[in-house]
mmCIF file as Biopython writes it, N, C-alpha, C and O atoms, coordinates in Angstrom:
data_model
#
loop_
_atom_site.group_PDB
_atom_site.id
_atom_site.type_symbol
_atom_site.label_atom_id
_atom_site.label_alt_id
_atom_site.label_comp_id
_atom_site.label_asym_id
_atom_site.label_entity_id
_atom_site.label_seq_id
_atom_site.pdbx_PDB_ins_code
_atom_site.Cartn_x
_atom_site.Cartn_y
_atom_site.Cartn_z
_atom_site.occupancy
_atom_site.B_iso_or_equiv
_atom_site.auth_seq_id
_atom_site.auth_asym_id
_atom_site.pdbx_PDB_model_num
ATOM 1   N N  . UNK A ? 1  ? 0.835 -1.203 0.000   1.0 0.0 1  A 1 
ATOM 2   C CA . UNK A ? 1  ? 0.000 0.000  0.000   1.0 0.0 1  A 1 
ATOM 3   C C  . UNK A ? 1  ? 0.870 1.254  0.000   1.0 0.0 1  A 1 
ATOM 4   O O  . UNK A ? 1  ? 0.374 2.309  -0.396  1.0 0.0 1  A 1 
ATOM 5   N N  . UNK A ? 2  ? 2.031 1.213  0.384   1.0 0.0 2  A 1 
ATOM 6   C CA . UNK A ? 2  ? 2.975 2.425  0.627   1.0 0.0 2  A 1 
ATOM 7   C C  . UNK A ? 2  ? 3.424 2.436  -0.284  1.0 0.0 2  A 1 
ATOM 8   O O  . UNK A ? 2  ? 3.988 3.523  -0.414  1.0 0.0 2  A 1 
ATOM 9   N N  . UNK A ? 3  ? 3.618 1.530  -1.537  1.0 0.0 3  A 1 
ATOM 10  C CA . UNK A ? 3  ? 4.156 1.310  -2.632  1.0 0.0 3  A 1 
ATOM 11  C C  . UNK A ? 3  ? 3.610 2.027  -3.619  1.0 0.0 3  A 1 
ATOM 12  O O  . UNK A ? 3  ? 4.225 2.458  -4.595  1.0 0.0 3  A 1 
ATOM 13  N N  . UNK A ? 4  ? 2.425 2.174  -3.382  1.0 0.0 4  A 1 
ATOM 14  C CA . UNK A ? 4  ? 1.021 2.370  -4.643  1.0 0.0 4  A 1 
ATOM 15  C C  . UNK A ? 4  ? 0.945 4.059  -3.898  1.0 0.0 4  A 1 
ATOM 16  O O  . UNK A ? 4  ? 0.758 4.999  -4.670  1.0 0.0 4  A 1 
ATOM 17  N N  . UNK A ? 5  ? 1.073 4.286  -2.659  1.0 0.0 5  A 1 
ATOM 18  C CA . UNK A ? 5  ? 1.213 5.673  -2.167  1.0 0.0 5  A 1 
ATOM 19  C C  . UNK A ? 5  ? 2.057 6.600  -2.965  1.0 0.0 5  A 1 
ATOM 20  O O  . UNK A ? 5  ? 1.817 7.655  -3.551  1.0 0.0 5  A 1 
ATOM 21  N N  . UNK A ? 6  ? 3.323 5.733  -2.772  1.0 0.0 6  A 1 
ATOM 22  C CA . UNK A ? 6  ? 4.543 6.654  -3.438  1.0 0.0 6  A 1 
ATOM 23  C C  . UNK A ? 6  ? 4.427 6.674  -5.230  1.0 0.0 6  A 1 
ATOM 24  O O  . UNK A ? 6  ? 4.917 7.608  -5.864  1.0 0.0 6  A 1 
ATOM 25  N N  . UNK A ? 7  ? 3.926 5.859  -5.711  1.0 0.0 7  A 1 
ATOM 26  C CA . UNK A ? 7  ? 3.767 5.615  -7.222  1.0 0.0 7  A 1 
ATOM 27  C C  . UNK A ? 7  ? 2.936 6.992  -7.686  1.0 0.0 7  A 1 
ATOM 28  O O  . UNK A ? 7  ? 3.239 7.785  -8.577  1.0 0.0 7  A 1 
ATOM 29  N N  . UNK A ? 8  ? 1.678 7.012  -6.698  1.0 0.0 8  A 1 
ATOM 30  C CA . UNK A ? 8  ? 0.323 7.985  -6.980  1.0 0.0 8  A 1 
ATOM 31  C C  . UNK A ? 8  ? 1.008 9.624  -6.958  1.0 0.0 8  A 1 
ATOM 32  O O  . UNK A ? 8  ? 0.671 10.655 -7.538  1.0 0.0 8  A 1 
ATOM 33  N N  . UNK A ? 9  ? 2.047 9.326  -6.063  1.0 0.0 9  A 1 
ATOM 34  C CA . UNK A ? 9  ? 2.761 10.834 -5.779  1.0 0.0 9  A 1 
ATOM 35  C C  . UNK A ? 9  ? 3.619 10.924 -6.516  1.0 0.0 9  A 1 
ATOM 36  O O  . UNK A ? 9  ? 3.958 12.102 -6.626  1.0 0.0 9  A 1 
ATOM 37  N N  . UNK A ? 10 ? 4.435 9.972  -7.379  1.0 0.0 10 A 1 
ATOM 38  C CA . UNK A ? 10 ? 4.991 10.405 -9.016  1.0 0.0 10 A 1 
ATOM 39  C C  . UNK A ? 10 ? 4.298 10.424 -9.591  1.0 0.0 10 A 1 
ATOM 40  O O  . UNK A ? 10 ? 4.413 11.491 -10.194 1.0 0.0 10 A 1 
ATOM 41  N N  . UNK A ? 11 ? 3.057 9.668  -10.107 1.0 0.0 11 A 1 
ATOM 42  C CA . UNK A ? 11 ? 2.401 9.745  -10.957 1.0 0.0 11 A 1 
ATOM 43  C C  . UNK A ? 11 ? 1.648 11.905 -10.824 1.0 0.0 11 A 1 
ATOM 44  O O  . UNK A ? 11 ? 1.439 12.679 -11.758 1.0 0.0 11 A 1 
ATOM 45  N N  . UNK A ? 12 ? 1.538 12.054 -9.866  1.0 0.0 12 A 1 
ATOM 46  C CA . UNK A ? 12 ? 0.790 13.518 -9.479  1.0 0.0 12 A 1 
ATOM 47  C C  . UNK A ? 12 ? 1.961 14.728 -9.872  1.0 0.0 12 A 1 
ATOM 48  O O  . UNK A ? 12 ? 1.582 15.825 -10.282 1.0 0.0 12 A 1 
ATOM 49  N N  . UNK A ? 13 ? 3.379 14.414 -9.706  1.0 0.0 13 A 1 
ATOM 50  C CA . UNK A ? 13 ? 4.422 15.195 -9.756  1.0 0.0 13 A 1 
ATOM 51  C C  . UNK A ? 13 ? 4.505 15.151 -11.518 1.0 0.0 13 A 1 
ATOM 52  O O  . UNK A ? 13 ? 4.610 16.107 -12.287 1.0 0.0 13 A 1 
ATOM 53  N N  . UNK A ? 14 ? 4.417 13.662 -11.835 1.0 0.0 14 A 1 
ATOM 54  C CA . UNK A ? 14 ? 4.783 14.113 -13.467 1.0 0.0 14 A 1 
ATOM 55  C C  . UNK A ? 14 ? 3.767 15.121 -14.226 1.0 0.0 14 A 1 
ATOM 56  O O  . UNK A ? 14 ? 4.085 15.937 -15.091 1.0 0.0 14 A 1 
ATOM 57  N N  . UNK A ? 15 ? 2.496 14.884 -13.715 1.0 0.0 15 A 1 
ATOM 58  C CA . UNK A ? 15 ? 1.341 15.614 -14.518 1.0 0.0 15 A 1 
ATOM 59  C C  . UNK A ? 15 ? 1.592 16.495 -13.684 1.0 0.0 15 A 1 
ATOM 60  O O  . UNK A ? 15 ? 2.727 16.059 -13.490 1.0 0.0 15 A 1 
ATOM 61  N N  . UNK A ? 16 ? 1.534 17.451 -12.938 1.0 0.0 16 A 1 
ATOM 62  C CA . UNK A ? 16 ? 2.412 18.707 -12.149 1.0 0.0 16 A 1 
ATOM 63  C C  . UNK A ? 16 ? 2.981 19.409 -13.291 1.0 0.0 16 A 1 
ATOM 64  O O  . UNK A ? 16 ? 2.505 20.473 -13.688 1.0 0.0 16 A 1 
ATOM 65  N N  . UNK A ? 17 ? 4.534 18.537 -14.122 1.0 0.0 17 A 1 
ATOM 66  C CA . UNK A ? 17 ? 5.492 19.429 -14.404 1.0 0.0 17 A 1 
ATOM 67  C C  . UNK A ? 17 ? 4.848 19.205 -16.292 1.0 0.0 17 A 1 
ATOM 68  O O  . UNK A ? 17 ? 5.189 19.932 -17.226 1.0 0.0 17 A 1 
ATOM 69  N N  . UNK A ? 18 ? 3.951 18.092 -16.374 1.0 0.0 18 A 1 
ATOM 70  C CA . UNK A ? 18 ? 3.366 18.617 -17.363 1.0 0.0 18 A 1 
ATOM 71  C C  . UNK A ? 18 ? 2.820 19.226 -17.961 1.0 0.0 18 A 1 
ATOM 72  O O  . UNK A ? 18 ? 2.908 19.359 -19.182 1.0 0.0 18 A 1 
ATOM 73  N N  . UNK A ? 19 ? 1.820 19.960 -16.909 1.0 0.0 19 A 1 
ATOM 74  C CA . UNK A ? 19 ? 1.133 20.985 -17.607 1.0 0.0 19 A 1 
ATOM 75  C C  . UNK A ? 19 ? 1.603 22.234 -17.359 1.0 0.0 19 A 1 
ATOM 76  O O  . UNK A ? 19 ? 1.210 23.339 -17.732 1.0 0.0 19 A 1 
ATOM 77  N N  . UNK A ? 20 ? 2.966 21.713 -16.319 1.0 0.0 20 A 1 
ATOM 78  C CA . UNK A ? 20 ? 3.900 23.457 -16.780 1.0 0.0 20 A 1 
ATOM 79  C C  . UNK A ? 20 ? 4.645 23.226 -17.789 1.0 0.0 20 A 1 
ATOM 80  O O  . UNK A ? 20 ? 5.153 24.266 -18.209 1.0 0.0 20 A 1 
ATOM 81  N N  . UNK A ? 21 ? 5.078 21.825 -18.663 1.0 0.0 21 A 1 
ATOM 82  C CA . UNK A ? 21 ? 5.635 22.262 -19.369 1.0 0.0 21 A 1 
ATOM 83  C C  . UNK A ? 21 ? 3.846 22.465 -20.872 1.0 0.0 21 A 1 
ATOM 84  O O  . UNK A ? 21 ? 4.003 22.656 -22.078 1.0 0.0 21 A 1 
ATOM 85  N N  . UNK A ? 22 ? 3.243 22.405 -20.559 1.0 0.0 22 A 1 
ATOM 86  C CA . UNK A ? 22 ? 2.577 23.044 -21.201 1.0 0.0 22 A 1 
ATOM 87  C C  . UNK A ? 22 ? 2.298 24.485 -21.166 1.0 0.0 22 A 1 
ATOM 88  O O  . UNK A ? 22 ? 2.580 25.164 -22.153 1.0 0.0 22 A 1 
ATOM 89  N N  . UNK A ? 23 ? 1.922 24.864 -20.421 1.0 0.0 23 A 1 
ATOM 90  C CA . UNK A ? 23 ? 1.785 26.247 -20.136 1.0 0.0 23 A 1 
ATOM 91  C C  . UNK A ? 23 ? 3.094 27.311 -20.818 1.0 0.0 23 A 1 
ATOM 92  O O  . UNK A ? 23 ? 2.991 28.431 -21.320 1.0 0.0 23 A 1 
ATOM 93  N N  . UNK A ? 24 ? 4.238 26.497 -20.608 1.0 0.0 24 A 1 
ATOM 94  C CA . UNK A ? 24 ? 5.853 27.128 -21.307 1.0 0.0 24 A 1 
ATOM 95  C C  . UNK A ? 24 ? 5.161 27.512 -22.913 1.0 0.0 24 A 1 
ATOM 96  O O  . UNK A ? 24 ? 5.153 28.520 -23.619 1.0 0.0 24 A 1 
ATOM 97  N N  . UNK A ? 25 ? 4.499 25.849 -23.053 1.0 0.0 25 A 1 
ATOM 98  C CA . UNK A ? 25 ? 3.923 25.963 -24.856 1.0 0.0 25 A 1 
ATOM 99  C C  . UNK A ? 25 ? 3.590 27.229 -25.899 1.0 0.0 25 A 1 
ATOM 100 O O  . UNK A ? 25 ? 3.889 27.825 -26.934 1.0 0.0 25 A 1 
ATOM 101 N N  . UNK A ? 26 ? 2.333 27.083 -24.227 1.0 0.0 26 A 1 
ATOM 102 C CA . UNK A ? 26 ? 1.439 27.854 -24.934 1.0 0.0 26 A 1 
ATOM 103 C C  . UNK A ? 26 ? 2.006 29.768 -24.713 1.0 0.0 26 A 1 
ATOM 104 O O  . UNK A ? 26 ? 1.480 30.827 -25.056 1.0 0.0 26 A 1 
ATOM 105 N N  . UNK A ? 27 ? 3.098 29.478 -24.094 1.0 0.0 27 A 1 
ATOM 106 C CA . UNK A ? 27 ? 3.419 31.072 -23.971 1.0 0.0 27 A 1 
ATOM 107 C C  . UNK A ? 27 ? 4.235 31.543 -24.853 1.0 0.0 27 A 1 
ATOM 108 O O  . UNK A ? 27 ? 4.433 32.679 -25.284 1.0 0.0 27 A 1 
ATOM 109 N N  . UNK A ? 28 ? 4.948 29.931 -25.197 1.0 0.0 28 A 1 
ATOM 110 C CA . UNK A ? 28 ? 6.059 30.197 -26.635 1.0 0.0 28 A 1 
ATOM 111 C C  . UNK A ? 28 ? 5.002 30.573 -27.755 1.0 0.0 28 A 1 
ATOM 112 O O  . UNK A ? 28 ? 5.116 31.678 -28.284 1.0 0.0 28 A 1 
ATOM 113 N N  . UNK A ? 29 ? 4.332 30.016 -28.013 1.0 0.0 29 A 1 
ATOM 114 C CA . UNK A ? 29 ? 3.221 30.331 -28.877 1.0 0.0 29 A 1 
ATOM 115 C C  . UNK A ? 29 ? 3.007 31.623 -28.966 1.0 0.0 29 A 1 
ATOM 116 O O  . UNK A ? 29 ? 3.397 32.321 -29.902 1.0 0.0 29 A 1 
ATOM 117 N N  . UNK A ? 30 ? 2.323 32.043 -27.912 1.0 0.0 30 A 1 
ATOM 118 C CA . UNK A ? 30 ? 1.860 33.409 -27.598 1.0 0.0 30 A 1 
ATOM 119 C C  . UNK A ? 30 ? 3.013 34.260 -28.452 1.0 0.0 30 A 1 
ATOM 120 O O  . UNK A ? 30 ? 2.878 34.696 -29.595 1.0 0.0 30 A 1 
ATOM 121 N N  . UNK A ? 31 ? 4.232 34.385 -27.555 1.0 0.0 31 A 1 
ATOM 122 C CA . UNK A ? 31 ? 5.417 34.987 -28.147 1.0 0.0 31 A 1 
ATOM 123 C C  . UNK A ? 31 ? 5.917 35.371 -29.457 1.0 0.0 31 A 1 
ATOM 124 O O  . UNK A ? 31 ? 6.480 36.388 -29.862 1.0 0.0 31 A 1 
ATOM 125 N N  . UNK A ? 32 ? 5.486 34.059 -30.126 1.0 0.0 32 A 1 
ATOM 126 C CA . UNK A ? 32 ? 5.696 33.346 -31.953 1.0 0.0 32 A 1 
ATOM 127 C C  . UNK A ? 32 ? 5.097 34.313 -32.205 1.0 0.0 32 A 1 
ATOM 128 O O  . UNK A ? 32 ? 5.581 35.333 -32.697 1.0 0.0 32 A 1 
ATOM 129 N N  . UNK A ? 33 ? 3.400 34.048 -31.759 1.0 0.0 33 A 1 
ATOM 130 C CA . UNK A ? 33 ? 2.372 34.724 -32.527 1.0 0.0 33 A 1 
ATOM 131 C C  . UNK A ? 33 ? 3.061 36.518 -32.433 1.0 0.0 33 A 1 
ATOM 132 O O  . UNK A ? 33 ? 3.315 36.886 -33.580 1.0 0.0 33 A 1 
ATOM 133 N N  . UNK A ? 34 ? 3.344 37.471 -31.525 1.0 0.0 34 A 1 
ATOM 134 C CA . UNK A ? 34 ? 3.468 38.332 -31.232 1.0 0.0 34 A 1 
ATOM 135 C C  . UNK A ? 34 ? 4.141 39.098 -32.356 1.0 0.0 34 A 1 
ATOM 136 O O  . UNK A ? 34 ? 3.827 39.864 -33.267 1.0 0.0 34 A 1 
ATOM 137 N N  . UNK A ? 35 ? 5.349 38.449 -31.788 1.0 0.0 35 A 1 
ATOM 138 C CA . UNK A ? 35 ? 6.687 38.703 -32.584 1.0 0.0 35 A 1 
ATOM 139 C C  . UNK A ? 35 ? 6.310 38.646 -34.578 1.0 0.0 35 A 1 
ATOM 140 O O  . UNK A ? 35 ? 6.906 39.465 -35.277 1.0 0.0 35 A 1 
ATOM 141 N N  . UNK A ? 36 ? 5.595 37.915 -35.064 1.0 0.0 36 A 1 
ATOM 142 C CA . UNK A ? 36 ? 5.272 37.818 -36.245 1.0 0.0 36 A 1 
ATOM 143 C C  . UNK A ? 36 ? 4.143 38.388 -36.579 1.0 0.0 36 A 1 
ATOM 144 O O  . UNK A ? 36 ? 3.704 38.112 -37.696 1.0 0.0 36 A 1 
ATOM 145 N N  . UNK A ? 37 ? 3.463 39.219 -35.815 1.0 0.0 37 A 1 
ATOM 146 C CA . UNK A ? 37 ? 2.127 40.227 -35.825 1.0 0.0 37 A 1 
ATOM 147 C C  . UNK A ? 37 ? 3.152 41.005 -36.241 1.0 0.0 37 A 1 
ATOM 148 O O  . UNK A ? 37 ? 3.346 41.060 -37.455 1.0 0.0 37 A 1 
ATOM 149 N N  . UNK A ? 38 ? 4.131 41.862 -35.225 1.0 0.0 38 A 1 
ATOM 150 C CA . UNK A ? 38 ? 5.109 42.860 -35.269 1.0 0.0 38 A 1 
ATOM 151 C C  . UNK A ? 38 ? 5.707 42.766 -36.829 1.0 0.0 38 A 1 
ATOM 152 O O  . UNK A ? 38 ? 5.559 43.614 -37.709 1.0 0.0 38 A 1 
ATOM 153 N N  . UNK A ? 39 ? 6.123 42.027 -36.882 1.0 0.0 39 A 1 
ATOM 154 C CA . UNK A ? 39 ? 7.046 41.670 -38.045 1.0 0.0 39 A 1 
ATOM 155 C C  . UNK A ? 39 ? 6.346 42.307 -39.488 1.0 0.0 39 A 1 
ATOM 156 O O  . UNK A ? 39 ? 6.722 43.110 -40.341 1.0 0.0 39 A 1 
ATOM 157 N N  . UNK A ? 40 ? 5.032 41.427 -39.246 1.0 0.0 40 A 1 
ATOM 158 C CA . UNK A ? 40 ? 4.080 41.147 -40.563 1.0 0.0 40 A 1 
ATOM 159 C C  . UNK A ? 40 ? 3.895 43.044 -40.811 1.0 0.0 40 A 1 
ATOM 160 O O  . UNK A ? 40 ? 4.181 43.698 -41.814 1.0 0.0 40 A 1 
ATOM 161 N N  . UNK A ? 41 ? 3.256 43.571 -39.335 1.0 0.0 41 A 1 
ATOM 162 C CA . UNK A ? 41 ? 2.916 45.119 -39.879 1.0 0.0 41 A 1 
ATOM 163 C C  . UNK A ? 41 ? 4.143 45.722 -40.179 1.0 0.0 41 A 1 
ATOM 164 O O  . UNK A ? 41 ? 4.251 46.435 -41.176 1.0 0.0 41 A 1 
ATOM 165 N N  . UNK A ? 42 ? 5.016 45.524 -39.472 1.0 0.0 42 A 1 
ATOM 166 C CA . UNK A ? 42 ? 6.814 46.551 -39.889 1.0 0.0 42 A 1 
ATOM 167 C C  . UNK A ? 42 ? 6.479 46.133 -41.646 1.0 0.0 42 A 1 
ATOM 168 O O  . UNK A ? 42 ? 6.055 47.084 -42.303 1.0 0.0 42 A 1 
ATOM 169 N N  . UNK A ? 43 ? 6.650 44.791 -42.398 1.0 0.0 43 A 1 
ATOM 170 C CA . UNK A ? 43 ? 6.425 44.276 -43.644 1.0 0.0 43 A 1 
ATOM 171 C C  . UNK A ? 43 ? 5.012 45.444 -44.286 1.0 0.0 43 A 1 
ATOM 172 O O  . UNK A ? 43 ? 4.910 45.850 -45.444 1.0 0.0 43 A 1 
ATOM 173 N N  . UNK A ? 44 ? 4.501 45.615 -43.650 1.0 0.0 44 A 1 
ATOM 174 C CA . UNK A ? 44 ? 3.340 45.938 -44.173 1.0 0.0 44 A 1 
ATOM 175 C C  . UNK A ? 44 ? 3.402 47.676 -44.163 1.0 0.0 44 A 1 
ATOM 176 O O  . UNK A ? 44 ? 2.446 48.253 -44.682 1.0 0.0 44 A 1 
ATOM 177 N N  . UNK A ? 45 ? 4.394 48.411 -43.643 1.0 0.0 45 A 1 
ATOM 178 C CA . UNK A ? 45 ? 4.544 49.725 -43.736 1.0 0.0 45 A 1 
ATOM 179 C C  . UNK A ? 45 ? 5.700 50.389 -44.131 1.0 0.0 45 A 1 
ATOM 180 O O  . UNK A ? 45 ? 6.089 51.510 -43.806 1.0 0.0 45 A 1 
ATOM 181 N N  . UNK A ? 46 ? 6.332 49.354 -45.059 1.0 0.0 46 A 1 
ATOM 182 C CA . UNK A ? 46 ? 7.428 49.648 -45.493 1.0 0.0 46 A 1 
ATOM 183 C C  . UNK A ? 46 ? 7.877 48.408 -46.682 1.0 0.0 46 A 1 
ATOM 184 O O  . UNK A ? 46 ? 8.670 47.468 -46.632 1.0 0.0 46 A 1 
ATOM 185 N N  . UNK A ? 47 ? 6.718 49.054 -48.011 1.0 0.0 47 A 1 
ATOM 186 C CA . UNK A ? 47 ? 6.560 48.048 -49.045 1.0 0.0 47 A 1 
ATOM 187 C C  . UNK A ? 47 ? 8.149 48.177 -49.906 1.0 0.0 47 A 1 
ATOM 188 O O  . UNK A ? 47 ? 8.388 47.453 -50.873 1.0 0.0 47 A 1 
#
């Protein structure tokens, strides 16, 4: 039973650092998107 205790508490730590490394994702994303909004109008005001 202490076995299946400690398993449940990795199992809880990996999904923990998974959905921070999701969250990293979705901010790289964010960033991507940003940075290539910027880009696209600089492109777009200086044909």
């Amino acid at each position: 039973l202490e076995a299946q205790g400690a398993e449940q508490e990795k199992i809880k730590e990996e999904l923990k650092n998974l959905s921070e490394g999701q969250n990293n994702i979705v901010k790289t994303q964010d960033d991507i998107s940003t940075k290539l909004s910027a880009i696209l109008a600089y492109l777009a005001n200086h044909p």
